[in-house]
N, C-alpha and C positions, 0 to 999 in steps of 0.2 A: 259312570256319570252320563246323563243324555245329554242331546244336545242342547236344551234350553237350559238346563243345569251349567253347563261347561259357558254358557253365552253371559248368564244371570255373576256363573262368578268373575268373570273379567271386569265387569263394574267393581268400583268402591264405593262404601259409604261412610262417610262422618260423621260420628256421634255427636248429637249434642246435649252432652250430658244435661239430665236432672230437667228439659225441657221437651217434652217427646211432642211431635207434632200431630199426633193420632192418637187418642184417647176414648176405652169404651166408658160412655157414662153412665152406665150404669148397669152390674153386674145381674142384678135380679131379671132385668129386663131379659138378658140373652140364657137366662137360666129358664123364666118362670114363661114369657111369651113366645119366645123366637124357639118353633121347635127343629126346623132344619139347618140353624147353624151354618147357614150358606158361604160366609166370611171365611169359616176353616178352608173352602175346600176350593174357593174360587178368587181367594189372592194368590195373584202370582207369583209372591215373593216367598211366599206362607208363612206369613207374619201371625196369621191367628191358628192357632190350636186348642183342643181340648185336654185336659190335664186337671185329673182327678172329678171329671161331669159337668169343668169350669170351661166357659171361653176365654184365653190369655191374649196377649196381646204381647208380642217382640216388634216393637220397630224400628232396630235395625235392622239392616238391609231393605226396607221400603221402596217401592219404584216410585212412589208417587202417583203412583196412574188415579188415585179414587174409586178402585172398583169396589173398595169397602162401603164406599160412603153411599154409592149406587145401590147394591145389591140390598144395603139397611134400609133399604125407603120404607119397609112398612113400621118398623118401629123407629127410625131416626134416633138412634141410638149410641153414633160415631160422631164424636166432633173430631171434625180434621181440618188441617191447615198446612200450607207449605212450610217448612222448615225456616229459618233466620235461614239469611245470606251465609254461604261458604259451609252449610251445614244440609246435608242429607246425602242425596244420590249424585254419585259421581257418573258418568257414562262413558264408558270405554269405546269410540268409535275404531272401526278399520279391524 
């Protein structure tokens, strides 16, 4: 395991179920216009993958940082939002 691996698992996250706070809207879009897929390969949590020529979406483990919602600017394509209270990223300091 590297060392941003071994750092990333010391955090927790809390699911909250059946309410995810990152949502791609809409699949065609990252199928038919977005052709580098930038999302896969520049979340730090790697929340998004490709599986079966699809982009997916796991948000659990999310840091929250937004670097989705940035790197989408040309097709604005991620609605995101901070999680409800008591629910997302935990941070493990020390």
């Amino acid at each position: 395991m590297s060392k941003v691996e071994e750092k990333l698992f010391e955090n927790r996250y809390r699911v909250d179920e059946g309410r995810p706070h990152i949502a791609i809207i809409s699949a065609d879009v990252c199928e038919g216009k977005c052709t580098a897929k930038q999302c896969t390969y520049c979340c730090p949590a790697a929340c998004y993958a490709i599986e079966n020529g699809r982009v997916v979406l796991t948000t659990d483990g999310c840091l929250e940082c937004g670097t989705c919602r940035v790197i989408c600017d040309d097709h604005f394509n991620i609605e995101w939002s901070y999680p409800r209270g008591g629910f997302g990223i935990l941070y493990k300091f020390g």
